[in-house]
N, C-alpha and C positions, 0 to 999 in steps of 0.2 A: 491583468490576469489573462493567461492564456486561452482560446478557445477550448480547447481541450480540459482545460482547466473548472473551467467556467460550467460547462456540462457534467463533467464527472462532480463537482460541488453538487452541484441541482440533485444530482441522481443520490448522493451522498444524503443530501438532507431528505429526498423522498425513503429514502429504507428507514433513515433515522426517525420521522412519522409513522412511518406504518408499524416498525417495532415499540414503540410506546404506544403507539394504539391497539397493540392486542397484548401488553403488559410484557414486554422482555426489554431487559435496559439497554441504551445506549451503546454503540459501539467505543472503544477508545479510540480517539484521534492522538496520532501523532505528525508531527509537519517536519518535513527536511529545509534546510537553506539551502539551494540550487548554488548557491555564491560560494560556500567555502567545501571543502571535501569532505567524507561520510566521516563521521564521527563512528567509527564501530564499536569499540568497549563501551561507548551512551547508549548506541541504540541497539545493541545484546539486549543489555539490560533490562530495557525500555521493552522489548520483544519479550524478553523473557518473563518479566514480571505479568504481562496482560495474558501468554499463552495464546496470539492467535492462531489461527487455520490458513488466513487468506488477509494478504494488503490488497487495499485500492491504493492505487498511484492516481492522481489527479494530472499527474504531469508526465507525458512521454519519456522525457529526456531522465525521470528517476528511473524507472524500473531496471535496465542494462546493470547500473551500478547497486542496484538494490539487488538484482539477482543475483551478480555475481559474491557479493559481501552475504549473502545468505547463502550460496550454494556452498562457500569453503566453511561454512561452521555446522559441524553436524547436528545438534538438536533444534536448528532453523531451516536446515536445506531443505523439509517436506513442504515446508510454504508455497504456497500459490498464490505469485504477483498477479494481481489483476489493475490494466492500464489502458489509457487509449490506445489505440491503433496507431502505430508507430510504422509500419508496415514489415518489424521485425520481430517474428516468431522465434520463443526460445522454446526449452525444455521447462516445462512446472511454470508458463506463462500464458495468460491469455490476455487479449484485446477487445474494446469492446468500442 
């Protein structure tokens, strides 16, 4: 697993503690394969079904393809990718 990877997990399971220890559930986890190309009518769906606000990417190298598969569909393009520091800023993205 990737550095970047590696740290955004840690930080991933640190919210996921602190939100069940003041009683709010679990975030949804969804995982991409980096190996074959975005499935989008799955992961619409997948998005659509949970309604979130904001992804964390664990992995640099998704958020580009994640944004841009989320900026062409309108009731996903408000989304706010949040990912490591890639050193490349977009629109409706931050790095951390």
């Amino acid at each position: 697993m990737e550095p970047d990877a590696l740290r955004s997990d840690a930080e991933l399971q640190g919210h996921g503690e602190v939100m069940l220890a003041v009683g709010l559930p679990l975030l949804p986890r969804l995982e991409l394969d980096t190996a074959t190309p975005l499935d989008w009518p799955e992961w619409q769906s997948a998005l659509e079904a949970v309604a979130p606000t904001v992804l964390l990417c664990t992995r640099a190298a998704l958020v580009p393809p994640l944004e841009a598969a989320l900026r062409s569909h309108g009731l996903l393009a408000h989304l706010t990718v949040v990912g490591p520091d890639n050193g490349v800023a977009a629109a409706g993205s931050t790095h951390h």
